[in-house]
C-alpha positions as CSV (number, residue, x, y, z in Angstrom):
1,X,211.3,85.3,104.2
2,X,212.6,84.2,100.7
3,X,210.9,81.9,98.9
4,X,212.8,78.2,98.4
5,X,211.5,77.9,94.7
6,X,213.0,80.0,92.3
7,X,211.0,81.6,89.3
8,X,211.4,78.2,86.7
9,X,210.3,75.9,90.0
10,X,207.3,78.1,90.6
11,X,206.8,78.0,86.8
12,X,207.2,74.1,86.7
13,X,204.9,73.9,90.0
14,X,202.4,75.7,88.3
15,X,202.6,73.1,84.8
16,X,203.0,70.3,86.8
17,X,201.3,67.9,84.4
18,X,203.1,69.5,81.3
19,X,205.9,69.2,82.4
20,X,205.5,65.9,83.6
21,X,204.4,65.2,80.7
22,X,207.3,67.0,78.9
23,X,209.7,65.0,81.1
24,X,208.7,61.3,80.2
25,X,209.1,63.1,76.4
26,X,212.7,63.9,76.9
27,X,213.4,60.7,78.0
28,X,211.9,59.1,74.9
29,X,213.6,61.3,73.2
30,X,217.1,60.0,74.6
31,X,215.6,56.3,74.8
32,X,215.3,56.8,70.5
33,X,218.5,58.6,70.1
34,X,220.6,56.2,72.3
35,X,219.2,53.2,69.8
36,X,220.6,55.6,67.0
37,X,224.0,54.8,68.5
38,X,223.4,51.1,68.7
39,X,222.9,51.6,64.7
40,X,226.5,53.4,64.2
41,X,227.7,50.8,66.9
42,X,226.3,47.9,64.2
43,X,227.5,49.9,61.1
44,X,231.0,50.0,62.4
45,X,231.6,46.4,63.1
46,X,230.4,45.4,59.8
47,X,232.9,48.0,58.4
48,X,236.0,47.4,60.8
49,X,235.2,43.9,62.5
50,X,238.4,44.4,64.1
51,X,236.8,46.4,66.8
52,X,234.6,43.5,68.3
53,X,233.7,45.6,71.6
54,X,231.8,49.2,72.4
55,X,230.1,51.6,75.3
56,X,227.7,53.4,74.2
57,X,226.9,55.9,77.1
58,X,225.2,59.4,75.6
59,X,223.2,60.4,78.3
60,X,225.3,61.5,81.7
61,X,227.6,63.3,82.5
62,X,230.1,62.1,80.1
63,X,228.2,60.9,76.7
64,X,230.4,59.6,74.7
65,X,230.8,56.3,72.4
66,X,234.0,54.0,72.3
67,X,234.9,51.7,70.1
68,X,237.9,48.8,70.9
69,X,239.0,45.4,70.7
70,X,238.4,43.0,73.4
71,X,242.4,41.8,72.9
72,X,243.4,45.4,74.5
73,X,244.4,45.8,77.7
74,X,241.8,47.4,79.5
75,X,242.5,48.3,83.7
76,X,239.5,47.2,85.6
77,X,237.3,49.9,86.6
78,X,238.0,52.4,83.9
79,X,237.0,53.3,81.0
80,X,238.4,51.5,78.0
81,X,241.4,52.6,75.7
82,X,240.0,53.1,72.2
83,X,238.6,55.2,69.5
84,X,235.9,57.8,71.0
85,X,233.3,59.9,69.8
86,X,232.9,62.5,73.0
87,X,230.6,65.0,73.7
88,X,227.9,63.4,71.6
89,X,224.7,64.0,74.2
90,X,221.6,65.6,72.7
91,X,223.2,68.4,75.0
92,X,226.2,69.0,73.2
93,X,224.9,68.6,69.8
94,X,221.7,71.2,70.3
95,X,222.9,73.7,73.1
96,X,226.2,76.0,71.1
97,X,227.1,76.9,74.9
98,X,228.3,73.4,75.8
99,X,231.3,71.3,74.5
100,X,231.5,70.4,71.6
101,X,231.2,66.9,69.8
102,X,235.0,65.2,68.9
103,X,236.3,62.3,67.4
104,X,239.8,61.1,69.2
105,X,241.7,58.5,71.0
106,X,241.9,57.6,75.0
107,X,245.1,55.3,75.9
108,X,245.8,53.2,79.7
109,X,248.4,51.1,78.5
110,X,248.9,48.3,81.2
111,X,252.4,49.8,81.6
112,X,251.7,53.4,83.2
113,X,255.6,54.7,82.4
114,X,255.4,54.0,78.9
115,X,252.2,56.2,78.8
116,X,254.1,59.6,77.3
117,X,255.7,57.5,74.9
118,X,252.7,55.6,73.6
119,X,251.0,58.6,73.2
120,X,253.8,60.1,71.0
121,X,253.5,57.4,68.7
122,X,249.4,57.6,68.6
123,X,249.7,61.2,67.8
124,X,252.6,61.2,65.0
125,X,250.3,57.7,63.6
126,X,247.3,60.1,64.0
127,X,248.5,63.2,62.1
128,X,249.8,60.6,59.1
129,X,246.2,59.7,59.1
130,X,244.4,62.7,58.7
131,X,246.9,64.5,56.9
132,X,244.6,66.0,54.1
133,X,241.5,65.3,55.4
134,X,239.2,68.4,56.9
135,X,239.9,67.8,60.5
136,X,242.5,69.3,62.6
137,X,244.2,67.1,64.9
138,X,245.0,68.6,68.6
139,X,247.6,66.6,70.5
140,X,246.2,66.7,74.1
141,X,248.1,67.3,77.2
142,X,245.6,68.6,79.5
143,X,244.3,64.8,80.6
144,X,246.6,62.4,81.0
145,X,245.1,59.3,79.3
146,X,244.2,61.4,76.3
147,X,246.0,61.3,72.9
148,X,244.7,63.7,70.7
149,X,241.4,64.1,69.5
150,X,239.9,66.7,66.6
151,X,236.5,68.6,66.6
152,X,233.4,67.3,64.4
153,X,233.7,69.1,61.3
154,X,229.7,69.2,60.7
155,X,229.3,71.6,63.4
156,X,225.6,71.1,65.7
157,X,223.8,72.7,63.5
158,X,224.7,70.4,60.6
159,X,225.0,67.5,63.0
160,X,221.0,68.2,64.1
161,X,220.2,69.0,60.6
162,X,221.0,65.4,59.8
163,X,219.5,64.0,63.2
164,X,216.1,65.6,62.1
165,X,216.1,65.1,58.6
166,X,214.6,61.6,57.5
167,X,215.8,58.5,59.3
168,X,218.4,60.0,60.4
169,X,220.5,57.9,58.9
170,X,222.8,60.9,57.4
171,X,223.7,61.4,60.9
172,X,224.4,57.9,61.2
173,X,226.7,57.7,58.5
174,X,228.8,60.5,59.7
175,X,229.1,59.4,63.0
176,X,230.6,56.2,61.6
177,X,232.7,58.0,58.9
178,X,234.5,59.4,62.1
179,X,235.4,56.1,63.5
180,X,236.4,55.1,60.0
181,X,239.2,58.0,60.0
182,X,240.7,57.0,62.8
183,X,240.8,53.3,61.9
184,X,244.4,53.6,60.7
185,X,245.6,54.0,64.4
186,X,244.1,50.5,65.0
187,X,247.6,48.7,64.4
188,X,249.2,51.1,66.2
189,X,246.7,50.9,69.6
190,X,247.0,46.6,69.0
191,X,251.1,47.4,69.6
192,X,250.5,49.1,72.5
193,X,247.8,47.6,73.9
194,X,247.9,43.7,73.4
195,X,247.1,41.6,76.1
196,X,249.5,39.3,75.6
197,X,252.0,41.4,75.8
């Protein structure tokens, strides 16, 4: 009969304390590099107090960190409209085989039919924006809530580079220089999305 563990559980059965010990570790590990997002989260509302609100979420499934006004619209039960940085788990920014880390803009205007249209004017607002700048803007159709978004110009290895090095405060910076690009869309997003509209 065929064994039920494969070859890495009979391994991990084997090391059970190291790799129990190597478990509590890695969630240190993401403990310490969530806190890192609570440092961009602080940078960017004392360089765009304008977005008074955030989600910082970097472990999961879906790690990624938003950035929005309270005065926007928001549908309950979903995630907020706003300016994200997706894809930023330690996953994504050390493994090259998994998604990589993007900068971009999620919309759920309170109006569902004027979706298409809100999201031409986010993308034309979007490419005036970045025009110049070393990021490629991708206008994206595959999800329906989703704007645009561009890729992370560091790279992971330039992105971990900076995690490692020092206080990682490099990293920091650059994480908040990403939210600061896409700051010029606020006006347009506080159109769309007002509350008391």
């Amino acid at each position: 009969m065929k064994s039920p563990f494969s070859s890495l559980d009979r391994w991990l059965i084997q090391n059970w304390e190291r790799a129990g010990q190597m478990e509590m570790a890695m969630k240190a590990v993401r403990e310490k590099y969530e806190q890192l997002f609570e440092r961009v989260a602080e940078r960017v509302k004392r360089e765009l107090p304008r977005l008074d609100e955030r989600e910082i979420c970097v472990s999961g499934s879906e790690p990624s960190v938003i950035f929005y006004r309270q005065r926007w619209y928001r549908k309950a039960g979903w995630w907020p409209s706003g300016l994200y940085i997706d894809n930023v788990g330690l996953e994504n920014v050390t493994v090259q085989s998994s998604d990589a880390p993007y900068a971009g803009v999620w919309l759920r205007p309170r109006d569902e039919p004027l979706l298409q249209g809100a999201k031409r004017k986010v993308q034309a607002a979007a490419k005036r924006a970045l025009r110049g700048q070393k990021v490629s803007w991708v206008d994206d159709e595959r999800f329906e809530h989703d704007c645009g978004w561009y890729e992370l110009p560091e790279g992971r290895d330039e992105l971990l580079r900076m995690l490692l090095h020092g206080d990682a405060e490099q990293f920091i910076d650059h994480m908040a220089k990403h939210v600061r690009r896409l700051a010029p869309l606020i006006p347009v997003l506080d159109r769309i999305l007002s509350k008391s509209r």
